[in-house]
Structures are given as structure tokens and as C-alpha cells.
N, C-alpha and C positions, 0 to 999 in steps of 0.2 A: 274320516276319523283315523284310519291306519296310519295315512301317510303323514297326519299331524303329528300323529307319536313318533315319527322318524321309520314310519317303518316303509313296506315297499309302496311303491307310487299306484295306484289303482287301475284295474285292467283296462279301464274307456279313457283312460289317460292320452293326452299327444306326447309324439316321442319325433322327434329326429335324429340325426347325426351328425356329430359334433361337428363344430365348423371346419371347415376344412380350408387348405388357399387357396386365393386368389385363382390358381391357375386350375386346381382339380373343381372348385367350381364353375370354369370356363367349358373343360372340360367334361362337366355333366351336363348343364345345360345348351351349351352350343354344337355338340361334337351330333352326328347324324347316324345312325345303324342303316347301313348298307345290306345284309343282311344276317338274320337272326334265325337259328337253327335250335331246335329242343328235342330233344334224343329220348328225354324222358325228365322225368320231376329232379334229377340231380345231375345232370347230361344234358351240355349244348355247348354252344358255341356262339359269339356276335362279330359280326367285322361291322369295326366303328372309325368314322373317317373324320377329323378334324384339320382343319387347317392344311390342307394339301396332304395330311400323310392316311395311314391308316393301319388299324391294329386289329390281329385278331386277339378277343376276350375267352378263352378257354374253361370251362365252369365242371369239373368232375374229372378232368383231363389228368393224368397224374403218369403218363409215359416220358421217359428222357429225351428231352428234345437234342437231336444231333444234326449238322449240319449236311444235308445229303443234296444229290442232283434234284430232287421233286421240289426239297425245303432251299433252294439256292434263290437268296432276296430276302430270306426271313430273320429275326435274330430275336431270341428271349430277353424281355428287358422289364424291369421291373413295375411290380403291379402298378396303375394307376388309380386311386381310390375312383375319381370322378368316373370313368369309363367304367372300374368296376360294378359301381352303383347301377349306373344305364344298364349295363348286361344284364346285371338279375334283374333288374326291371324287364326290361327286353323279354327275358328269357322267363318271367315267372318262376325262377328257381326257390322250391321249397327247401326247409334247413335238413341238414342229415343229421340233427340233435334230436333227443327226445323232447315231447312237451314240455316236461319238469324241465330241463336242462333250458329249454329257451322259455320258459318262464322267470329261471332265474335269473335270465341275465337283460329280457326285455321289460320285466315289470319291476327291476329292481328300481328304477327311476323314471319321471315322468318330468311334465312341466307342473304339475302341481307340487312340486315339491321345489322347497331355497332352495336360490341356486343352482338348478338344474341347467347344463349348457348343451345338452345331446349326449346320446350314446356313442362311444368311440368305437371308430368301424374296424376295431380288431376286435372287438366282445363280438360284434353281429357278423362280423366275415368267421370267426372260431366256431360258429351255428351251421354253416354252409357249406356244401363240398367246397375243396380244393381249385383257387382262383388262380391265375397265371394270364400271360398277355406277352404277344407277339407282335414284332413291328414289321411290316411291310416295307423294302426299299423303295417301293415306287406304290401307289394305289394298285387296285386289282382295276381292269377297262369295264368286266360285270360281271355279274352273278355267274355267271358258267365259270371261269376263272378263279372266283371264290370257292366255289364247290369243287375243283378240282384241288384246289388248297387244301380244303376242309376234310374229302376223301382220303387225302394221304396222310392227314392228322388221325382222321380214325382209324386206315388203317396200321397207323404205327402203336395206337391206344389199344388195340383188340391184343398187339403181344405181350401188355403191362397188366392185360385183364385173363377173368379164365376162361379165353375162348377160344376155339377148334381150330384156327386158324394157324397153322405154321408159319413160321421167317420166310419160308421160300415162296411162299403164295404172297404173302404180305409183300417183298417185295415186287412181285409182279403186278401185283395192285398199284404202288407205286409208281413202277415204273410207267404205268396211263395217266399219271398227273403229270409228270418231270416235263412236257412240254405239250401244255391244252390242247386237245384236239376240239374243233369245231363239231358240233352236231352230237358231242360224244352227250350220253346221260348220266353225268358225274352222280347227279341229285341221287338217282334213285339206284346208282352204286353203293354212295356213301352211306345212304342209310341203310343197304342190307346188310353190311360189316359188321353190325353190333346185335343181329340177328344169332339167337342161339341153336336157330336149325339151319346148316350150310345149305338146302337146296333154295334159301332166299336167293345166297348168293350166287348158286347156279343160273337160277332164273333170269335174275338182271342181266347176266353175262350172256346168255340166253338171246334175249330182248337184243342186245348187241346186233349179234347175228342179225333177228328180223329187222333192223333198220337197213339193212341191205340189200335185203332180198331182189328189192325191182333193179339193182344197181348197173347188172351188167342189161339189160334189154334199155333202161332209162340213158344208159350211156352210151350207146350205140344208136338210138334216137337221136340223141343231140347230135351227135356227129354227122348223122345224116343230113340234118335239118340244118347244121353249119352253124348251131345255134351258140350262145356265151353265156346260157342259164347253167347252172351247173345238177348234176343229173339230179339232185334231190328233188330240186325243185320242179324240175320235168315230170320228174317220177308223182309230187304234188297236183299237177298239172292233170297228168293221166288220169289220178283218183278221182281229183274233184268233179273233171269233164266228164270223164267217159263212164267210171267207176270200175276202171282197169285196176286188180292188186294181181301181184304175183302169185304163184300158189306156194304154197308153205314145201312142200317135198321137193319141188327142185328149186327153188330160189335157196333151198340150204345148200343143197348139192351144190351148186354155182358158186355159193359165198366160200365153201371149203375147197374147192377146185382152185381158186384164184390164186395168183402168183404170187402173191405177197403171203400167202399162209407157208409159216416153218412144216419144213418136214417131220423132223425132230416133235414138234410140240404136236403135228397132229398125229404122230405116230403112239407119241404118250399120252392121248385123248383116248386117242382107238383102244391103246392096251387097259386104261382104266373102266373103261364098261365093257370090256371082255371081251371085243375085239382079236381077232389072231391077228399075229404079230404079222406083218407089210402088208394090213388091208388095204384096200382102196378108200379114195376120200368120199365114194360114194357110199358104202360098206360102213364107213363110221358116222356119215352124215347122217344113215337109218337110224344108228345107236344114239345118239345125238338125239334126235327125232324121238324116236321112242322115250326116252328117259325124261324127256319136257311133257309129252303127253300123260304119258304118269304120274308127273307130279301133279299135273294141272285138271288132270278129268279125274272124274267118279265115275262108277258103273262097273255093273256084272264082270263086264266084258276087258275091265283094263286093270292092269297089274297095278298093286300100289306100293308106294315105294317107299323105305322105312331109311330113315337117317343112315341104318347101321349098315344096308345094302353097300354102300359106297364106301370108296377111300375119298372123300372126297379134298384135301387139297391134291390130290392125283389128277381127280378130272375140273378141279376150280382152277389149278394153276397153268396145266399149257391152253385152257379155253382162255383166262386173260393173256398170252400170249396171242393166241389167236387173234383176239379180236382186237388185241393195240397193234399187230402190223396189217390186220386188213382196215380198222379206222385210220390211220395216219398213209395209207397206199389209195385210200379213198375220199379222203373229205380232208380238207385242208387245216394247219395247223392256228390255231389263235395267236394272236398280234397281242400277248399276255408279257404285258409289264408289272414285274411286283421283285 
């Protein structure tokens, strides 16, 4: 009865979106999500691959894109409706309008009403965070590739937002995407970025480290053994068969001893957890140690550690130093075309 007097189209109503061309819907329908990231209900991201290229979809993104060593292959180009559509699809993205606000503009018309041809996807994209899209020069080869993309997007997005994070940590987060490292854990980098308690980001960086722990005993195996498996995989090898792990106190020791670790960055690791100044790398490996066990255990017995204890882009920023020249000294580079 409402909608017969002209008025709005009624709420069980069908709605689409206005027609669009030829080519944005080839583009919706044909194009494939590679993959699809959700940060949270107004935060994500999609890489959508059509026709030999591919783009990353940006959804809450709102940092100035500048063309750096990490972003070298990329270029901002203008939104694509079709691809946009897939993304919030993709990504279940809810609007950043109030109810009222997206009532008024989704129930203002229906198909029960003359003449109706669709909702025009600037009324419904005006309802949305902020959408933006990024073209790849070449595809990404896979998902590790992508998520190292993705990582240097958020973290150039964490200095556009209000988060703890400094320029100079940010860029050292960066500088671990500028050329994929194999085996590295981009995924679960990326997602501590947007994390409002810094010891998330500790911890992933953390995690770094224990992926290396068996590396100098797994690599002196092969060597013996004249083998062409590379030591991870050894190191795989030893767990699955035997259920050899290294032990956590010196396999840290080891990984901070190694040559490929800066002097300089472990010098300013040590002095940020309170370290005297030319400790040893053993000396800060402890403090290292300690400061992950506290974040991670409960009980009587273990100090708890409060956000405010730390400086921490102090101890975040030469620990990713650390661990991008013992990953890239360790595990070999991706064959990353984008």
C-alpha cells in the first residue's frame, strides 16, 4: 500500500544494482578471488585475478599509497564496480552508516515499484568503508606472495590509523616484504599489525626466531649426509621420525649467535629490555627468553608483563631487523612476480 502511494519500496522487497557494463559485469562474474582477508567487519582486503592480471580490492584502507621498494609492481587505479561488488561479497563487509542512514537509501526503492532499474552503486558504496583497488604488474605465484603484499599494506595503514606503531618500525616491517622470503609467516605478521596491544607483534616476531631454532644442528646433518633436502625439511624429517625438537634455551642462543645477525640491531634489542650496554648474545638471548615467557605463561611464579613495561617499537623494530637478515641468510628468497 506504501509503495502504491509513491512512497518507499517495502522492506521484503528485491533490490539490485543498477546495471552496469558489459565489461564490470564480466568482471563480477567471471573474475576468481585468489585470496580474501577480513580484519574485521569494516577491514579486509581481496586479490581478484581476471583475465591474466590481478588486483588487490582494499575495503577500510584509507593510507596514501606511495610507490616504494616493498610496493615496486603495484599501481592505484581506478575502482572497478564489478570487482568491488565480489569483494564485499568476498569479504562480508558491513556498512559504516547507521540503520536509519542505510534504510534510507536501501528501502527507498524496490522492484515493486515503476520503473525501478537498481540501486546505483554510489548510494550503496556512500553506506561502506572506503573502497580503493590496486593492479598487480604481473599475478602474485601464491598466497605467501600475496600476504606479503598484504602485510606491507597494513603496515603502511597502521600510520594512517591511531596505532603504537612508529615510521621506523613500520618501515622495517616493510622492509620483510620488499623481496618474499620463502617459509617466512607473512599471514600471521600481517594480522598482528592491526593489533592494539604491541606484544601481539612481539610474539609473531618471536615465532620468527622458533622457526629456526633446529637450523644450525638440521644443517650440519645435511651436510654430513651430502644430502640436497634443504635443512627445514630435515629438520621435518627428525620431528616426524624420531621426535627430535631442539630445546628452546639454546636453539635461541644459536639463532642470535649466527652471522647474519646485525650487531647494531642486537645491541638495541639488548639495550631495550634492559640489557647493559655490549652484552653478549647470550645475555640478551635470556632477556629475549624471559620477556616471551611472560607474555605467554600465567602463575605465581612468572612476572606479568603490562603493555607500559616496554618501549616497545625499541624492542619490535631491531627484532624485525633480526629476523629479516637471519630469514633471507637462511631460507631462500621467492621467485615473486607482481
Amino acid at each position: 500500500m506504501h509503495a502504491r502511494r509513491g512512497g518507499r519500496s517495502p522492506a521484503t522487497d528485491t533490490r539490485w544494482v543498477s546495471p552496469v557494463s558489459d565489461l564490470e559485469m564480466a568482471r563480477l562474474t567471471e573474475s576468481a578471488c585468489e585470496l580474501s582477508v577480513r580484519f574485521g567487519r569494516h577491514l579486509g582486503a581481496a586479490f581478484l585475478s581476471w583475465e591474466g592480471q590481478e588486483w588487490v580490492v582494499l575495503v577500510g584502507f584509507d593510507f596514501e599509497f606511495q610507490l616504494t621498494a616493498a610496493s615496486e609492481g603495484m599501481e592505484e587505479v581506478d575502482l572497478s564496480i564489478g570487482h568491488a561488488l565480489l569483494a564485499l561479497d568476498q569479504l562480508e563487509t558491513s556498512p559504516i552508516a547507521t540503520p536509519s542512514e542505510t534504510y534510507n537509501i536501501v528501502a527507498a526503492s524496490g522492484k515493486s515499484l515503476s520503473g525501478y532499474e537498481g540501486h546505483p552503486f554510489e548510494d550503496l558504496s556512500s553506506l561502506m568503508p572506503s573502497l580503493r583497488m590496486l593492479s598487480l604488474d604481473s599475478p602474485a605465484v601464491d598466497d605467501a606472495s600475496r600476504w606479503a603484499i598484504l602485510t606491507d599494506l597494513c603496515a603502511k595503514e597502521c600510520l594512517s590509523r591511531d596505532s603504537w606503531m612508529e615510521e621506523g618500525l613500520v618501515e622495517r616491517i616493510s622492509s620483510l616484504t620488499s623481496n618474499p622470503i620463502s617459509q617466512f609467516p607473512y599471514e600471521s605478521l600481517g594480522r598482528s599489525l592491526f593489533d592494539l596491544d604491541p606484544r601481539s607483534l612481539f610474539t609473531s616476531l618471536y615465532r620468527c626466531l622458533e622457526a629456526m631454532y633446529s637450523y644450525e644442528r638440521a644443517e650440519s646433518l645435511r651436510h654430513d649426509l651430502e644430502s640436497s633436502m634443504p635443512w627445514y625439511q630435515v629438520a621435518d624429517k627428525l620431528s616426524d621420525t624420531l621426535g627430535w625438537h631442539p630445546r628452546h634455551d639454546s636453539g635461541l642462543r644459536e639463532v642470535l649467535a649466527h652471522a647474519s645477525v646485525s650487531p647494531p640491531d642486537l645491541e638495541a634489542l639488548g639495550l631495550s629490555l634492559g640489557c647493559p650496554p655490549g652484552s653478549t648474545s647470550e645475555t640478551i638471548s635470556a632477556a629475549v627468553r624471559k620477556l616471551r615467557n611472560n607474555i605467554v605463561h600465567y602463575g605465581s611464579l612468572v612476572d606479568t608483563v603490562s603493555v607500559d613495561d616496554y618501549k616497545w617499537n625499541d624492542v619490535c623494530s631491531p627484532l624485525a631487523g633480526i629476523v629479516g637478515g637471519l630469514f633471507r641468510a637462511v631460507y631462500t628468497t621467492l621467485p615473486v612476480v607482481r
